[in-house]
N, C-alpha and C positions, 0 to 999 in steps of 0.2 A: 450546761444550760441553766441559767437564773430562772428557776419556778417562781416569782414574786410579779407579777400583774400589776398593774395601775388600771380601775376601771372608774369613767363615770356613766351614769345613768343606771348603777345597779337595782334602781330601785324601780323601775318602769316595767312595760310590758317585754319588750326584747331584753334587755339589761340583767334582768331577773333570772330568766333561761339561764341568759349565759354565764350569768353567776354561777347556777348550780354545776353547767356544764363542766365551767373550767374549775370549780371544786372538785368534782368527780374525778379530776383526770389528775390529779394532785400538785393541782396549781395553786399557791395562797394570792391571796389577793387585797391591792388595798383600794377601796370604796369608796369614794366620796358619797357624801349622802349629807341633804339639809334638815333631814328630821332625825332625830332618836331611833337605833335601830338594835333590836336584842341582838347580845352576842350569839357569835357564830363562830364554829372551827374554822379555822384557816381562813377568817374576813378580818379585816383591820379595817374595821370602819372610820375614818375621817371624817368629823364633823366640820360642816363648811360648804363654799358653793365658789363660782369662778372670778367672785369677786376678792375673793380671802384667799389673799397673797401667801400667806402662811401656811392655808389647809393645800392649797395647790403644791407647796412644798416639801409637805411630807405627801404627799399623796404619792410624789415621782423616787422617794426616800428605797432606795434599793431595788432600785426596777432597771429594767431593760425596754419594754413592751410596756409601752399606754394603747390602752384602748378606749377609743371615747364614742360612748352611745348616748351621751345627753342631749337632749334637743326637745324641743315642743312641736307639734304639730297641728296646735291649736293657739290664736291668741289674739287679743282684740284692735290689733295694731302694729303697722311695719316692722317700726319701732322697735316691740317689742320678740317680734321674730326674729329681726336681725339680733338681738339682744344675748337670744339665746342659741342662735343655730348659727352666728357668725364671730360675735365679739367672742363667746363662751371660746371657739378655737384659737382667737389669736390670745386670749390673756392664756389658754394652755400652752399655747408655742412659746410665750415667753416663759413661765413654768420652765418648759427643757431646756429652753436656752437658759435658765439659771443654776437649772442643774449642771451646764456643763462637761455631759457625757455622750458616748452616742446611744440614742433612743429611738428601735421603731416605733410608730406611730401609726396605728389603724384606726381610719375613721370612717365611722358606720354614717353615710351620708341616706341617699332616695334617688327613687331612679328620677324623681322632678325633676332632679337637681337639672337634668338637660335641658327640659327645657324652663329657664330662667325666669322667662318672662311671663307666664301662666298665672299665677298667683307670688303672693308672700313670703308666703312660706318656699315654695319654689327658689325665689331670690337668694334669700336668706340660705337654705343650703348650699346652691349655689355658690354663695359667699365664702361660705365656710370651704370647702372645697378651696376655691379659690389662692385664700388663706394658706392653706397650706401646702396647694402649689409652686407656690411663690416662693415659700423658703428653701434658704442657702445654704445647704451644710449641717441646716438644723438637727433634720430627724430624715431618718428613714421611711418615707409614708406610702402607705397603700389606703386607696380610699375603696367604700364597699358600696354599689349601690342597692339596693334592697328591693324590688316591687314590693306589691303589695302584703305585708307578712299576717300570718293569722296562727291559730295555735290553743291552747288551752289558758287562760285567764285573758285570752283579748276580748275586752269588753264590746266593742265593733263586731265583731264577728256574731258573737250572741246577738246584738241587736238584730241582725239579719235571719237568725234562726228563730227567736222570736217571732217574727214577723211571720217567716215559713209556718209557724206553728200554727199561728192566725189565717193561715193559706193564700198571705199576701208576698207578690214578691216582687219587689221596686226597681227599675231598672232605668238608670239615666241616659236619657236622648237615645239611647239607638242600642237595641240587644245585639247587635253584632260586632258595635267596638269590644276591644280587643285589649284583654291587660295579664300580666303574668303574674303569679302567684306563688309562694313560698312559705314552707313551715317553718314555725321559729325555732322549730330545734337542728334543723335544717339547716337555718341561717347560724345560729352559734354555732355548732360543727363547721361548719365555712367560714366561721371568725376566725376558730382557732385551729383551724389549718394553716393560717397565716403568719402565724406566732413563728421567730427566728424563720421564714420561709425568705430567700432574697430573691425569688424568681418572680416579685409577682411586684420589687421595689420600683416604685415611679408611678405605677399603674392604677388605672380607673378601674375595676372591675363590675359587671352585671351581673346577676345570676337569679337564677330560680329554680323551679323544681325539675328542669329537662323539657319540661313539655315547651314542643319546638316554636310555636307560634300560640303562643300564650293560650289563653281561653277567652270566650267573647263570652258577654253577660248571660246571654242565654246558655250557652254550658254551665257556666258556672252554678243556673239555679236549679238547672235541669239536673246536675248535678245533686245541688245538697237537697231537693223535691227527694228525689230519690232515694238518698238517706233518710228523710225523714219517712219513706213511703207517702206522701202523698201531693194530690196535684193542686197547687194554689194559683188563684188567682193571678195573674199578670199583667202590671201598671206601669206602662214607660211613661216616665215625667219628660216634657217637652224641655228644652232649656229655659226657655223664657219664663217658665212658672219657677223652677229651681232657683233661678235669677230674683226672681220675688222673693220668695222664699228666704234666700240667700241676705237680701238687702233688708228683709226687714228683721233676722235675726242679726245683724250688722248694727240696727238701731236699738233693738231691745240690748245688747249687748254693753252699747256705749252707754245707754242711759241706765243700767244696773249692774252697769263694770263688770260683763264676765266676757269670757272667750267663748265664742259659738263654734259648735264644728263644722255646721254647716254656714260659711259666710259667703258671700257674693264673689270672693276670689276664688272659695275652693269650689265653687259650682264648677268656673271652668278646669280642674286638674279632675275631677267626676265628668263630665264631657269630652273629656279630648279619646280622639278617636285610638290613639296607641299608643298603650305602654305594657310594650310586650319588650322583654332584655334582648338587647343586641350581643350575639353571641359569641363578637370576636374578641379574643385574648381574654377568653374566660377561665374559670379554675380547670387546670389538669385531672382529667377524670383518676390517677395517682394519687392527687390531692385530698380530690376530695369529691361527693356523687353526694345526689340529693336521694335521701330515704322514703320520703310523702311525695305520691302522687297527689292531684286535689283532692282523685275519691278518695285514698287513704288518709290524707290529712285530715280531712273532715271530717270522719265518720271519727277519726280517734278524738276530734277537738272536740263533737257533739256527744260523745260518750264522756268525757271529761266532767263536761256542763250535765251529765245527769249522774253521773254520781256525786257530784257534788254540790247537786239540787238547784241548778241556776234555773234547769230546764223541768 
């Protein structure tokens, strides 16, 4: 078996995990990455991005296995989303198609990706998926879709403990919708289950932490309330104010060029009533099993943030 990896997105919130992961297990790996990165055992970092024909070249330079976890999930324009969560996979598939060989291909999409038409960013994975549906002989691909992932250095997740700290806790349009949740080490481990795996080639996969019908808002804070021990406040935002909300960091954003995260498209993937993982043709519990339940995830994610003073 070729231990040599091709990843991008090493540098993010999931990317990063599973950097270390699949160092740990003594896999070397080569990295794309567009900023300056100190050296590391077993990383060969690639300076470059999906536009640079040449870094995409060695990037796939003795591999077998591309993994690709690049994408935005933020940014101030279509455009722009398709940019990176759609065009970024098809200049990779020409990549392999110039390498030549056979190459699996795991890409780490979102459970949006279903449904398309919700937002942007939705689209746009969507897309990408799509992309690499479509090809012929290319690659070997399995796509991964992720609910919501959380974990230690996710900066989101702390916002919301934060907030719990404050004894506030925000819950959009209806504490009973319903979304599934996953640790990201959880999720690397489920990445690289998949590594040389052909039982799972062709296929879309969902996954999460086990828990069968996901959790609704209100577990969830009731939830991390409890870790933290104490009882906060509770604020359901109506849509139609989120919606404000939404639209006018949509204009601050345009008139001071930055990406908002909360924009007026992702109000609606924050509103929609379910996104809990469909469990059919999921990972073989042989495979692979989830380790964090929410309360264990959480309690090790908010221990995390206090040893290392977030919190």
């Amino acid at each position: 078996m070729n231990k040599r990896i091709a990843l991008t997105g090493a540098t993010g919130f999931v990317g990063s995990h599973l950097l270390d992961e699949l160092v740990s297990r003594g896999y070397d790996v080569n990295a794309l990455t567009r900023r300056s990165q100190p050296t590391r055992s077993n990383v060969n970092w690639i300076s470059g991005d999906f536009d640079d024909q040449e870094a995409l070249d060695e990037l796939l330079k003795d591999v077998r296995v591309v993994i690709n976890v690049a994408g935005l999930v933020k940014a101030n324009s279509k455009d722009a989303f398709a940019n990176a969560n759609t065009r970024s996979v098809e200049k990779l598939l020409r990549a392999c198609d110039r390498a030549d060989k056979s190459l699996q291909f795991i890409h780490i999409s979102t459970l949006a990706a279903r449904e398309e038409n919700i937002s942007n960013y939705a689209d746009s994975k969507y897309n990408g998926e799509k992309a690499l549906t479509q090809t012929i002989d290319t690659v070997n691909w399995t796509i991964l879709r992720p609910p919501a992932v959380y974990g230690p250095t996710d900066k989101e997740t702390l916002k919301i403990f934060k907030l719990l700290k404050w004894r506030i806790a925000l819950i959009p349009t209806n504490p009973d919708h319903r979304v599934s949740w996953i640790h990201v080490s959880d999720l690397a481990s489920a990445i690289i289950s998949l590594i040389d795996n052909e039982r799972y080639s062709g296929k879309i996969l969902e996954i999460d932490d086990g828990a069968k019908n996901g959790y609704s808002h209100e577990e969830f804070y009731r939830i991390a309330s409890d870790i933290l021990n104490i009882k906060p406040l509770t604020i359901t935002f109506p849509k139609f104010l989120l919606k404000i909300m939404g639209h006018t960091n949509d204009l601050f954003g345009t008139v001071f060029n930055y990406a908002p995260m909360l924009s007026a498209k992702k109000v609606n993937e924050l509103c929609h009533h379910d996104w809990v993982c469909n469990k059919s043709g999921d990972l073989n519990d042989e495979d692979w099993q989830a380790q964090y339940d929410l309360r264990k995830g959480l309690k090790q994610t908010l221990d995390w943030y206090k040893n290392n003073k977030y919190i």
